[in-house]
FIPA-124667 format. One record per residue: x, y, z of N, C-alpha, C in turn; residue in one letter. Coordinates in steps of 0.2 Angstrom, whole numbers, plus 2048, in hexadecimal, padded with zeros to 3 digits. Example, Ala and Ser with C-alpha at 12.3 -4.5 7.8 and 13.67 -1.06 7.14 Angstrom:
<nodes>
NODE; n.east; n.north; n.up; ca.east; ca.north; ca.up; c.east; c.north; c.up; roke
NODE; 842; 7E4; 827; 83E; 7EA; 827; 842; 7F0; 827; A
NODE; 840; 7F5; 823; 844; 7FB; 824; 840; 800; 827; S
</nodes>
This chain:
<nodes>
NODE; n.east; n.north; n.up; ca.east; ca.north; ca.up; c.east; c.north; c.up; roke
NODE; AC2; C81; 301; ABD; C82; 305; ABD; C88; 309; X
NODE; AB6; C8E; 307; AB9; C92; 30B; AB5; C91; 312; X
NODE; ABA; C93; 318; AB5; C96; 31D; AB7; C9F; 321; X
NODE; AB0; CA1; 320; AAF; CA6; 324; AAA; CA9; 327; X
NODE; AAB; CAB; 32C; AA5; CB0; 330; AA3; CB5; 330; X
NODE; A9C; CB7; 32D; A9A; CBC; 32C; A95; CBD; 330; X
NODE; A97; CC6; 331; A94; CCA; 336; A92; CD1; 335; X
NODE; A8D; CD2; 338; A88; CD8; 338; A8A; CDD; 33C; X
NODE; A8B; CE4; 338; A8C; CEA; 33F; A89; CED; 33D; X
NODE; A88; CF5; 342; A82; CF9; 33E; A89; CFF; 33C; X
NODE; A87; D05; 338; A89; D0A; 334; A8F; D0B; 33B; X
NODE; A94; D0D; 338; A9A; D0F; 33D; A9F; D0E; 340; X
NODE; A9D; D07; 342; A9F; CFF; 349; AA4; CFD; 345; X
NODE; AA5; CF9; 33E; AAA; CF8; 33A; AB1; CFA; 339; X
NODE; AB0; D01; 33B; AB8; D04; 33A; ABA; D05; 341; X
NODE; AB7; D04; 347; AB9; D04; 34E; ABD; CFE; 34E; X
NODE; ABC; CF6; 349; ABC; CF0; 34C; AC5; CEF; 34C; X
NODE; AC7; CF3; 346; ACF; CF1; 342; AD2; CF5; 34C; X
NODE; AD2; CFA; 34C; AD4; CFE; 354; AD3; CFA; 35B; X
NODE; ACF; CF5; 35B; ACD; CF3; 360; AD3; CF0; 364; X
NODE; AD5; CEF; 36A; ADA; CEB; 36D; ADB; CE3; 36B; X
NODE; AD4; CE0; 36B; AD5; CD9; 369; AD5; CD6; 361; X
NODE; AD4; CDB; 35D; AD8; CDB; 357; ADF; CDF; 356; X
NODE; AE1; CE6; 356; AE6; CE8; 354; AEE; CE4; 358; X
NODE; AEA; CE1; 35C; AF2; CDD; 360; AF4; CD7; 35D; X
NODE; AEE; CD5; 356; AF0; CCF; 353; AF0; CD3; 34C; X
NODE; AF1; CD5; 34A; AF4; CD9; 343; AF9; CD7; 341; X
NODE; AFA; CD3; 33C; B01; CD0; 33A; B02; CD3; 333; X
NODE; B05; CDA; 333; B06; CDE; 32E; B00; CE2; 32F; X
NODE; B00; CEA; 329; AFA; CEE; 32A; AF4; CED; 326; X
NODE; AF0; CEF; 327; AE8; CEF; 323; AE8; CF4; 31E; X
NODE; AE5; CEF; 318; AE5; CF2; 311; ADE; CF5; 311; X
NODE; ADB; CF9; 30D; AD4; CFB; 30B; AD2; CFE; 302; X
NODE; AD0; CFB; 302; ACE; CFA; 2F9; AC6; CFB; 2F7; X
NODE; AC6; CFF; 2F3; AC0; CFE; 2F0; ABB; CF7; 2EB; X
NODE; AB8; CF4; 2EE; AB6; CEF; 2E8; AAE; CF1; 2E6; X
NODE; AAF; CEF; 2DF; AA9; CEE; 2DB; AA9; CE7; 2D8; X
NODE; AA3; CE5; 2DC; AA0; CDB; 2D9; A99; CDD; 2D7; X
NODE; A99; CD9; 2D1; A94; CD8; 2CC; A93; CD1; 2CD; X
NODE; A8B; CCF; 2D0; A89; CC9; 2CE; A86; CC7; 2C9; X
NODE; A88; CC0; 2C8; A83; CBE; 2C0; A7E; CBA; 2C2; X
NODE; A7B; CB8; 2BF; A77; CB2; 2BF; A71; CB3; 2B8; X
NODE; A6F; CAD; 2B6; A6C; CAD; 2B0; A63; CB0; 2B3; X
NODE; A5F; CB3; 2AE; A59; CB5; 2AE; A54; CB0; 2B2; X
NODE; A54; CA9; 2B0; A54; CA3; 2B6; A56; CA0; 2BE; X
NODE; A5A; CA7; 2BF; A5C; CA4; 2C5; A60; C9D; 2C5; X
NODE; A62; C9C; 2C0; A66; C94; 2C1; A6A; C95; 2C5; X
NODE; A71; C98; 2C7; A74; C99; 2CB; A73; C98; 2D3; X
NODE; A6E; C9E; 2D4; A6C; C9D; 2DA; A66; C97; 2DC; X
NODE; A63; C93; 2D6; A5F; C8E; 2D8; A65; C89; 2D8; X
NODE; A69; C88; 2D8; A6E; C83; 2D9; A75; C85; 2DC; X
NODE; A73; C88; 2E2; A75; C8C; 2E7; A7D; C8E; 2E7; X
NODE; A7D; C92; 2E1; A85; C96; 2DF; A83; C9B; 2DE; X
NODE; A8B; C9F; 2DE; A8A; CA6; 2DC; A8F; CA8; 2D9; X
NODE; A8F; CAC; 2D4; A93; CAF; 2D0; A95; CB6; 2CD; X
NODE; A9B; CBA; 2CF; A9C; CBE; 2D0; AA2; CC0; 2CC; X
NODE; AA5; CC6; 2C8; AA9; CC7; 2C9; AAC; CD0; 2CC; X
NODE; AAF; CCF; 2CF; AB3; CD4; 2D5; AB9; CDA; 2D3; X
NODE; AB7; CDF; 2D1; ABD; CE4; 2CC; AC0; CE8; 2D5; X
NODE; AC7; CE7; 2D6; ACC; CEA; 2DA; AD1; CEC; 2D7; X
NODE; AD0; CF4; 2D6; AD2; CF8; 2D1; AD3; CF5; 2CA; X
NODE; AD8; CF4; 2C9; AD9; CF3; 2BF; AD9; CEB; 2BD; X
NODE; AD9; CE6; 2C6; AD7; CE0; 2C4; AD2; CDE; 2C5; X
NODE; ACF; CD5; 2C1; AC9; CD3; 2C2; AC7; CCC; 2C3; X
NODE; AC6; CCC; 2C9; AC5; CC3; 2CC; ABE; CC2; 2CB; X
NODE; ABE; CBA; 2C9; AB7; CB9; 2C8; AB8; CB3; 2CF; X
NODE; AB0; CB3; 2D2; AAF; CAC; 2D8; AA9; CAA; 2D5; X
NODE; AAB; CA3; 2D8; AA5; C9F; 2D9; AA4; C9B; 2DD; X
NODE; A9E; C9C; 2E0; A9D; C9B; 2EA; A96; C96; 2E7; X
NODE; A9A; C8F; 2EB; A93; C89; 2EC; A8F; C8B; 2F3; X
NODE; A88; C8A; 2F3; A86; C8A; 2FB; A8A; C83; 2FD; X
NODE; A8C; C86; 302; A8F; C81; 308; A8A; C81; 310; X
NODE; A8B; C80; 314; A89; C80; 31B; A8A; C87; 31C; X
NODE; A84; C88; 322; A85; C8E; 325; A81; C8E; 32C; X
NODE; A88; C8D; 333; A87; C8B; 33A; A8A; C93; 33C; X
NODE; A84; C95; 342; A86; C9C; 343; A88; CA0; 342; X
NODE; A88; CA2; 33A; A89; CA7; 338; A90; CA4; 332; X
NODE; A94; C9F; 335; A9A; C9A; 330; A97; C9A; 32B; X
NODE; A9B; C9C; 324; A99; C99; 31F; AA1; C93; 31E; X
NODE; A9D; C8D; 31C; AA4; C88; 319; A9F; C88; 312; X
NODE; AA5; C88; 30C; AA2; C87; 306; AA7; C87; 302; X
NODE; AA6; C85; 2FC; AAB; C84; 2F7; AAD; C8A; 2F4; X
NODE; AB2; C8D; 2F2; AB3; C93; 2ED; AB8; C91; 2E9; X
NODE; AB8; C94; 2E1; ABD; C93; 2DD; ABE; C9B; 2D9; X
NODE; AC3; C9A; 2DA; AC5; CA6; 2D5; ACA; CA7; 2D6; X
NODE; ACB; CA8; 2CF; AD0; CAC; 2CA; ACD; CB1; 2C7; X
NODE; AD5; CB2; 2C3; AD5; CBB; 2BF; AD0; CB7; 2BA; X
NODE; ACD; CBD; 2B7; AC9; CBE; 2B1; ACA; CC5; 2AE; X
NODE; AC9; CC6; 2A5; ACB; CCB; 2A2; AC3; CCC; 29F; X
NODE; AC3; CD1; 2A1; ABE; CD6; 2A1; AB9; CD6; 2A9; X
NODE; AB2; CD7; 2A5; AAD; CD8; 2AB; AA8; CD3; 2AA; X
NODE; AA8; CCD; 2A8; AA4; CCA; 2A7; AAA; CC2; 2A8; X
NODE; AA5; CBE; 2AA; AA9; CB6; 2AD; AA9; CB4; 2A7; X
NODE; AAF; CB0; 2A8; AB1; CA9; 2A3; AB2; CA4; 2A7; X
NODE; AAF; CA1; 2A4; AAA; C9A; 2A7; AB0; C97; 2A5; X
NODE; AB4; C94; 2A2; AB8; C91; 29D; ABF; C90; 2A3; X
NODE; AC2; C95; 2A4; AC6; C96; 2A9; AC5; C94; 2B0; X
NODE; ABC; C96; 2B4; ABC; C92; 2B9; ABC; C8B; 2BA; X
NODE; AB8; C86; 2B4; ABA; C7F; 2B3; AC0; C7E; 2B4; X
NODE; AC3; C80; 2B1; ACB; C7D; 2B3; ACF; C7D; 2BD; X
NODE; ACA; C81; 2BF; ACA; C81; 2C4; AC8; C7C; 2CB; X
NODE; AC3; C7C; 2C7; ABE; C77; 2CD; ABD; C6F; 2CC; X
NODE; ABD; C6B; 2CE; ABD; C64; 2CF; AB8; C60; 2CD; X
NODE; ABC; C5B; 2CA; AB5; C57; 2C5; AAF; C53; 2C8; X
NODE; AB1; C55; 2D0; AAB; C50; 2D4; AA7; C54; 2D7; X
NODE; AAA; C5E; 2D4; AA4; C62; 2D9; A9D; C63; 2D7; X
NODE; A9B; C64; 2DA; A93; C68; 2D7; A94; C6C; 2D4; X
NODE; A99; C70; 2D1; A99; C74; 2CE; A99; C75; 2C7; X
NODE; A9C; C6F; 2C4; A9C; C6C; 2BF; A98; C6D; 2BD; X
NODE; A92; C67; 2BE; A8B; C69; 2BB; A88; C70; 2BC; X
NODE; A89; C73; 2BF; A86; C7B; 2C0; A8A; C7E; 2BA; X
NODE; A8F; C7D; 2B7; A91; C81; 2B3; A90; C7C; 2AD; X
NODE; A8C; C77; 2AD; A8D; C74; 2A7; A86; C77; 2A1; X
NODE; A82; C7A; 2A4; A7B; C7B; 2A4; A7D; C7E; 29B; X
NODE; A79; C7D; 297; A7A; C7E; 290; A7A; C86; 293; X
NODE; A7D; C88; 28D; A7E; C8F; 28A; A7D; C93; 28F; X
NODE; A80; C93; 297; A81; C96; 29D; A85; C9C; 29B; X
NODE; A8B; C9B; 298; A8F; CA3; 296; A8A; CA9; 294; X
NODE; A87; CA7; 28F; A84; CAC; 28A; A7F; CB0; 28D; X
NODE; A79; CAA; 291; A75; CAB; 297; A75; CB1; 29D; X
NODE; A7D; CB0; 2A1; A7D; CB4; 2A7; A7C; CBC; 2A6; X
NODE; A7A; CBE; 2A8; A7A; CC6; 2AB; A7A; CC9; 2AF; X
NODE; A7D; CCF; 2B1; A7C; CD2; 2B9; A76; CD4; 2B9; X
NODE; A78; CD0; 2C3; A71; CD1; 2C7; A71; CD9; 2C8; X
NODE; A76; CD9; 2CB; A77; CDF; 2D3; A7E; CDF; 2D4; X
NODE; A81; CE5; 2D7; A88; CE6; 2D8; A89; CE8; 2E0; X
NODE; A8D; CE8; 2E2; A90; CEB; 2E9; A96; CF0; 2E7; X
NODE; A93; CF5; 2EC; A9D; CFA; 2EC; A9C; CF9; 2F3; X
NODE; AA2; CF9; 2F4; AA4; CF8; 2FC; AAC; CFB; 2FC; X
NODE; AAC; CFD; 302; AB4; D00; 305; AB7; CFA; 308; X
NODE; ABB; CF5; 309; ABC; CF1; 30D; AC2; CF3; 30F; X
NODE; AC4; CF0; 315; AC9; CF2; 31A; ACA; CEA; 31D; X
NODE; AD2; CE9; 318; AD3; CE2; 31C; AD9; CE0; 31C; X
NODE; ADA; CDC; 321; AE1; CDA; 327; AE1; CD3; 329; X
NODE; AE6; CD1; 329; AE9; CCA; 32C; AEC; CCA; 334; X
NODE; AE6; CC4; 337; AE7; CC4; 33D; AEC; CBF; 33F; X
NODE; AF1; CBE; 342; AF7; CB8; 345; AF4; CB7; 34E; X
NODE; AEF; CB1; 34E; AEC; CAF; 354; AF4; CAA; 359; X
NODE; AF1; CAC; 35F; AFA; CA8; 363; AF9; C9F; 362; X
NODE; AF4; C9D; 35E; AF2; C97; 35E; AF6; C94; 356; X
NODE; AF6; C99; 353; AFA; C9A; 34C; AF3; C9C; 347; X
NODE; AEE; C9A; 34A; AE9; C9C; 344; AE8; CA3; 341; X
NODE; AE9; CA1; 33A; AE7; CA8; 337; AE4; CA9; 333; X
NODE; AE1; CB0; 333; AD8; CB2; 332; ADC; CB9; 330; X
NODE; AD6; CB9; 329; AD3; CC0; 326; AD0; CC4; 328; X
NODE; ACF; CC9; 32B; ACC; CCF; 32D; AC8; CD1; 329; X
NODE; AC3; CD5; 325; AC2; CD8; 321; ABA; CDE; 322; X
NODE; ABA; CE4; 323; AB7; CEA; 324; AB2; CEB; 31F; X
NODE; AAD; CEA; 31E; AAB; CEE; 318; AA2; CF2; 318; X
NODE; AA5; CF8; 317; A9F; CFF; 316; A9F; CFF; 30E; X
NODE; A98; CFE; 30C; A95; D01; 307; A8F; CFE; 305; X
NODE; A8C; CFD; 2FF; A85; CFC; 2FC; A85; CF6; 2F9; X
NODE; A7E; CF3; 2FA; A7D; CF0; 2F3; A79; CF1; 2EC; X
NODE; A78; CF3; 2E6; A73; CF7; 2E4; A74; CF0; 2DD; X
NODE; A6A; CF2; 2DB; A67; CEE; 2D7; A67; CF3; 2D2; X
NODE; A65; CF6; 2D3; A64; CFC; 2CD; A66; D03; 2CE; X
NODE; A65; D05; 2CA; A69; D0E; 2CA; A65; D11; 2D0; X
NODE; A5F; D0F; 2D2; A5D; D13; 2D7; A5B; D0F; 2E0; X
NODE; A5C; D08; 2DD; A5A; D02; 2E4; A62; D02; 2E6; X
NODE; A60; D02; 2ED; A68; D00; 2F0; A66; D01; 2F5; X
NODE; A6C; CFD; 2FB; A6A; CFA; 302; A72; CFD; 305; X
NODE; A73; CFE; 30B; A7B; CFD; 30D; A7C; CFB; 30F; X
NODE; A85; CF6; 30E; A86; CF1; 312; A8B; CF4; 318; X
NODE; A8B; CF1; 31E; A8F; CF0; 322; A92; CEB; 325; X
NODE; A95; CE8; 327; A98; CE2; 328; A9F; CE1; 32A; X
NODE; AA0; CDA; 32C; AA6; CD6; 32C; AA7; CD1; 32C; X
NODE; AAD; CCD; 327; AAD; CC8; 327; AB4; CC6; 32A; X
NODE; AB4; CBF; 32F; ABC; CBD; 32F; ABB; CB7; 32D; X
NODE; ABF; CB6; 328; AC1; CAE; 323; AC7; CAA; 326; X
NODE; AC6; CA4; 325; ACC; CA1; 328; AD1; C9F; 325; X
NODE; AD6; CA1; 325; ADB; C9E; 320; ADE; C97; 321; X
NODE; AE1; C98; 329; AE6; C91; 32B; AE3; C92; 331; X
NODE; AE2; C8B; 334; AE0; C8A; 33B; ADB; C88; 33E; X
NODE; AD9; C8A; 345; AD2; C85; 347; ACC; C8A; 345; X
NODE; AC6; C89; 343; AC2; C8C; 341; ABD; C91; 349; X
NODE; ABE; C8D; 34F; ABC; C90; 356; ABD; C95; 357; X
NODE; AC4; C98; 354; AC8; C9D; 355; AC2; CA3; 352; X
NODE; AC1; CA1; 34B; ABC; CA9; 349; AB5; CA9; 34D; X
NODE; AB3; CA4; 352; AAF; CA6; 359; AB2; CAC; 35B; X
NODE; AB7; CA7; 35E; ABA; CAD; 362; ABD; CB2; 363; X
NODE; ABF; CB5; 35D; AC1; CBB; 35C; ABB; CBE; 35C; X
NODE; AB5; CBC; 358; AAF; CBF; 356; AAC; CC1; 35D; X
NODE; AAF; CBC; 363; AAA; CBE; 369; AAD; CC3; 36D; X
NODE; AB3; CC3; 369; AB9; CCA; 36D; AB3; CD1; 36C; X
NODE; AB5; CD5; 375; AB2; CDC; 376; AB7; CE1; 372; X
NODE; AB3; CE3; 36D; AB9; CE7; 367; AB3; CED; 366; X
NODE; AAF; CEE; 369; AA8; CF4; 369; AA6; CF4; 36E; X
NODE; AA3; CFD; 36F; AA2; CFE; 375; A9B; D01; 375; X
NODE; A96; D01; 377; A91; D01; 377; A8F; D07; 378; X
NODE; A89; D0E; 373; A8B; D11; 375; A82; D17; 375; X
NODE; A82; D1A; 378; A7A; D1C; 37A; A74; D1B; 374; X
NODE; A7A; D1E; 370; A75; D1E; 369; A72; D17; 365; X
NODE; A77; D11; 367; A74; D0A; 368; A6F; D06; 369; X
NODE; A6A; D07; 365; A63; D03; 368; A62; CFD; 366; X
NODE; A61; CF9; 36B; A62; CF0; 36B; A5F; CED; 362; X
NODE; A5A; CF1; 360; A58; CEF; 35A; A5D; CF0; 354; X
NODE; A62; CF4; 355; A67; CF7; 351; A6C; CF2; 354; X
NODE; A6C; CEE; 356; A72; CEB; 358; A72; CE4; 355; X
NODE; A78; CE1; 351; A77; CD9; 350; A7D; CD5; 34E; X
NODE; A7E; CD0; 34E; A85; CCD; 34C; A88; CCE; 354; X
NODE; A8B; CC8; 354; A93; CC6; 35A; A95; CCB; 35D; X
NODE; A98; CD1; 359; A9C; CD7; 358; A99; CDB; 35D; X
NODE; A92; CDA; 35E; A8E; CDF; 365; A8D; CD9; 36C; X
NODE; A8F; CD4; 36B; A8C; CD2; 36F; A8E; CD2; 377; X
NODE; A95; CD4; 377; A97; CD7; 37E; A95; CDD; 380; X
NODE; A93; CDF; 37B; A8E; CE7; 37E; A8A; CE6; 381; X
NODE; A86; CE0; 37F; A7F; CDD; 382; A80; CDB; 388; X
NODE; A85; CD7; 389; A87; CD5; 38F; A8A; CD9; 394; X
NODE; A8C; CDF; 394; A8F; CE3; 399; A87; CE6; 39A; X
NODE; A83; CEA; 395; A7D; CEB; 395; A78; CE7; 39D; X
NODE; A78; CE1; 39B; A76; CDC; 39F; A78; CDD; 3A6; X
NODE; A7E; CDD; 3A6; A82; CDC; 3AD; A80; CE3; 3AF; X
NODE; A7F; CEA; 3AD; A7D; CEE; 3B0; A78; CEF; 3B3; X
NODE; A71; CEC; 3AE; A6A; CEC; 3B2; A6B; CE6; 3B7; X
NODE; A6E; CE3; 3B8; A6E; CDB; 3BD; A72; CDF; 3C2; X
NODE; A76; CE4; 3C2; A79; CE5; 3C6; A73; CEB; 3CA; X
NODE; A70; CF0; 3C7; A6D; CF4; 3CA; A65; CF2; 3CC; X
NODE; A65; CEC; 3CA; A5E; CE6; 3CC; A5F; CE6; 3D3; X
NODE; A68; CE4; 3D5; A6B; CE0; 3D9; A6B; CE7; 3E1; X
NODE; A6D; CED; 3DD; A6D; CF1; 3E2; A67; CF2; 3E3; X
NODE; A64; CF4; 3E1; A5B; CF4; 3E1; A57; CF0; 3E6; X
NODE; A58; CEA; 3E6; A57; CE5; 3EC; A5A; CE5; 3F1; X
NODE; A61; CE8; 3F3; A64; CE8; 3F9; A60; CEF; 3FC; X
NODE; A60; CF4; 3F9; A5C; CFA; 3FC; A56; CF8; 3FD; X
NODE; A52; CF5; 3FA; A4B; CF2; 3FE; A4B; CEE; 403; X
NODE; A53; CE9; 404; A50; CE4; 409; A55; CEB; 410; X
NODE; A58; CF0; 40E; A5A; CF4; 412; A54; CF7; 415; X
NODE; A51; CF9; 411; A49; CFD; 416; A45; CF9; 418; X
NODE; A45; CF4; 417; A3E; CED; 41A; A46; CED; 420; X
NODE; A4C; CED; 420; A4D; CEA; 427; A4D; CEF; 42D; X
NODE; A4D; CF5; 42A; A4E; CFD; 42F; A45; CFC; 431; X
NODE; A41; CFA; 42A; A3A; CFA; 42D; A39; CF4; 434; X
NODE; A3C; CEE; 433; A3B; CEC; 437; A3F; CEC; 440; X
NODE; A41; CF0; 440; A47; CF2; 445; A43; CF7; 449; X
NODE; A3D; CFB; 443; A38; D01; 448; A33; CFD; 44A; X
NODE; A31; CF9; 447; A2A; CF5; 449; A2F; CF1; 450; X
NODE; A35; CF0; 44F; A36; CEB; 458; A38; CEF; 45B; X
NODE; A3A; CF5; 45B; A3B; CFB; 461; A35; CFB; 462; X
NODE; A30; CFC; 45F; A29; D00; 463; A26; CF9; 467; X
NODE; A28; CF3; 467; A25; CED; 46B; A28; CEE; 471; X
NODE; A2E; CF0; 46F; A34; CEB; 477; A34; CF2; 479; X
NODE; A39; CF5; 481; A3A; CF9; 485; A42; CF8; 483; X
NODE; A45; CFE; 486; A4B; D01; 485; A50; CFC; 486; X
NODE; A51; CF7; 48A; A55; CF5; 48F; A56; CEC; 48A; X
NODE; A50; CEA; 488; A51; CE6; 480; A53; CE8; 47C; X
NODE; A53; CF0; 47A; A54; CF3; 474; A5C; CF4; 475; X
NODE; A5D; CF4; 479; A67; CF5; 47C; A69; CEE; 479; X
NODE; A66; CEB; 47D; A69; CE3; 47D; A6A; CE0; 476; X
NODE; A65; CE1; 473; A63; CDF; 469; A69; CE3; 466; X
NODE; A6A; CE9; 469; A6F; CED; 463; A6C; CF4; 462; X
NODE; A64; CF3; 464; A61; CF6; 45D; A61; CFE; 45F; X
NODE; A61; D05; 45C; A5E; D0C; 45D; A59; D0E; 462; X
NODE; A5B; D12; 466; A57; D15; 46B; A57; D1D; 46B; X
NODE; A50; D20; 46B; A50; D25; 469; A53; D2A; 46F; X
NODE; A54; D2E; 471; A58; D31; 476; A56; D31; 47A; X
NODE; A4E; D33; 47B; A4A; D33; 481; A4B; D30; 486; X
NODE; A48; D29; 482; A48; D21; 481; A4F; D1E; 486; X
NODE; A56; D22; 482; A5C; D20; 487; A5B; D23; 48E; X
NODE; A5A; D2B; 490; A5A; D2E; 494; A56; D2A; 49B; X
NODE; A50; D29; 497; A4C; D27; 49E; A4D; D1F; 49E; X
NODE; A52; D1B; 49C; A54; D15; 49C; A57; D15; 4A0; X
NODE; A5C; D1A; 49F; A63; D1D; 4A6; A62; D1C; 4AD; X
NODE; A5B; D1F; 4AB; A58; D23; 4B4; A54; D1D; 4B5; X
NODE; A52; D17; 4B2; A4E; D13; 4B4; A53; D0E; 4B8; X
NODE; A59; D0E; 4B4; A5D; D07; 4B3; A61; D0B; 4BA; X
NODE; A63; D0E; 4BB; A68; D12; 4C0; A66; D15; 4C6; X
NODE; A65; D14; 4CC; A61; D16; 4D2; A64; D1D; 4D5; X
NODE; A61; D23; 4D6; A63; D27; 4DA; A69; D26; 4DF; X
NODE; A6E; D2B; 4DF; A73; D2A; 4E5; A71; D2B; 4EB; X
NODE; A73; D27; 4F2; A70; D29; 4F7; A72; D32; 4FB; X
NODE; A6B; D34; 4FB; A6C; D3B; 4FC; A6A; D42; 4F9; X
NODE; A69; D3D; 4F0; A69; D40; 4EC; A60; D43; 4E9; X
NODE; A60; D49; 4E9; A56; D4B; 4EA; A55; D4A; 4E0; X
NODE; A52; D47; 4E0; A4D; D45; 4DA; A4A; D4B; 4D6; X
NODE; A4D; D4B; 4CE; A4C; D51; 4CB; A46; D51; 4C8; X
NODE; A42; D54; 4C6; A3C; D55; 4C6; A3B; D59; 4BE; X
NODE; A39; D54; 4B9; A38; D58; 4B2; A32; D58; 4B0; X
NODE; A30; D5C; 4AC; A29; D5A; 4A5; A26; D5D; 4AC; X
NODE; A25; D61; 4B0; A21; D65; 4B5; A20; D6F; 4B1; X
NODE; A1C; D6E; 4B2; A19; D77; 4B1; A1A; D7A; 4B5; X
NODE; A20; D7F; 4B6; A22; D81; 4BA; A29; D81; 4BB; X
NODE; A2B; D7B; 4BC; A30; D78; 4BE; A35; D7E; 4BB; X
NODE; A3B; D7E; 4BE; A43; D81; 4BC; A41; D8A; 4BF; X
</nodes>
C-alpha cells in the first residue's frame, strides 16, 4: 500500500525546499537527483484508466521499472493505493511478471486479465522530470521520502505542460507526520508571488504571515483613529469648561489660558499696584 502526499509549487520553490531548516535537519544521508523518463500505457479504449489503474513504465538511466497504481482513496491531497513494480526488459510492460506480483484477491487481477491486453497497450504520454530525492529520519522514528521534481509532461512532439511538484511518501510510521512536515515554513514569500500563483500546503505559512500582517496593520489603523476621535474629544471639552476644571481633569491649557488662570486664582500682594495689559499705549 502506497501512501503519499502530493503537492503543488510554482516554478522555483522546489529546489529552495531540500535547504530549508525544517527539512535539512532531518536528512538521513544526502539527496540523490536523477533524471526520469515514464511512458504511460494504456489501450486505445481507455480500459486502464476506466478501471482506475495506471500503467507505466520508468527508464533511470540504463534501468527499467514497470508500476502499476490501482485508484485508492484520495483525503487532502493523501493518496493510499495499491502499488506493485519491478524491473522490466525493455520499454514496454510485461504483464506476465507483474502477475506474479500482485494478489489473487486484488482488483488487479481482473484488470489484467482483459483478453489480449499485452498486444493492445500503447503509449499515451511520457514525462521527463529532474527529481531531487532524500530520506527524511522524523524524532518520532517515522520515515518519509522527499522527493523534488522539475520538468514536463508531453503528449506529442509539440503538446506539453510543466510539472512542478513534490511528493513525501511514507515508508514507516504514523501517516500525520506527512501533515506535518508538509505544514512546516520551508518558503518565504516573495513580492513576485501572487496569491493566484500560489497553491499546495508548501505556501501556506506565507499566507499566514501575509494575514497576520494585514490584521496587524488593520489593528494599528484603528488605534490611530480611536487616538484622533480621543484628542478630538479632549478639544471639544476644553472649549465647554474654564481653566481651573481643565487643571483638575488633566487636560491642556493653552498658555494664555494658564496665565490669566494664575492672576484669577492668586490675589495681588498687599501694596502691590496692578499691571495693566492689552491697552494702547501702555509700556
Amino acid at each position: 500500500m502506497e501512501k503519499e502526499l502530493k503537492l503543488q509549487v510554482t516554478a522555483g520553490k522546489a529546489s529552495q525546499i531540500m535547504h530549508a531548516p525544517a527539512v535539512s535537519r532531518l536528512l538521513n544521508g544526502s539527496a540523490e537527483s536523477n533524471d526520469l523518463v515514464s511512458t504511460y500505457f494504456d489501450t486505445p479504449e481507455m480500459h486502464l484508466r476506466k478501471n482506475g489503474a495506471s500503467l507505466r513504465v520508468r527508464a533511470v538511466g540504463e534501468q527499467r521499472l514497470q508500476t502499476l497504481k490501482l485508484e485508492g482513496t484520495i483525503t487532502a491531497g493523501l493518496f493510499e493505493r495499491d502499488e506493485f513494480e519491478c524491473p522490466v526488459n525493455g520499454d514496454r510492460p510485461d504483464l506476465g511478471t507483474l502477475l506474479t506480483l500482485i494478489p489473487k484477491d486484488s482488483k488487479a487481477i481482473d484488470i489484467l486479465a482483459e483478453r489480449d491486453l499485452a498486444e493492445r497497450l500503447e503509449p499515451l504520454f511520457l514525462t521527463r522530470i529532474n527529481r531531487c530525492a532524500a530520506t527524511l529520519q522524523l524524532p518520532d522514528g517515522t520515515e518519509l521520502e522527499l522527493a523534488m521534481d522539475d520538468g514536463a509532461v508531453e503528449a506529442t512532439a509539440r503538446a506539453s505542460a510543466p510539472i512542478h511538484g513534490v511528493e513525501l511518501e511514507l515508508k514507516n510510521g504514523d501517516p500525520e507526520q506527512l501533515y506535518t512536515l508538509a505544514l512546516a515554513p520551508v518558503t518565504r514569500r516573495t513580492a513576485s508571488d501572487r496569491p493566484s500563483q500560489q497553491s499546495g500546503p508548501w505556501l501556506w505559512p506565507a499566507r499566514a504571515r501575509a494575514k497576520r500582517r494585514r490584521e496587524s496593520r488593520a489593528a494599528r489603523t484603528e488605534e490611530a483613529r480611536y487616538r484622533r476621535s480621543s484628542l478630538s474629544g479632549n478639544r471639544e471639552e476644553l472649549s465647554r469648561s474654564g481653566p481651573r476644571q481643565r487643571a483638575r481633569r488633566g487636560l491642556r491649557t493653552r498658555p494664555f489660558e494658564r496665565a490669566s488662570d494664575a492672576r484669577r486664582a492668586s490675589p495681588p500682594a498687599l501694596g502691590a499696584r496692578p499691571v495693566r495689559t492689552g491697552h494702547r499705549g501702555a509700556g
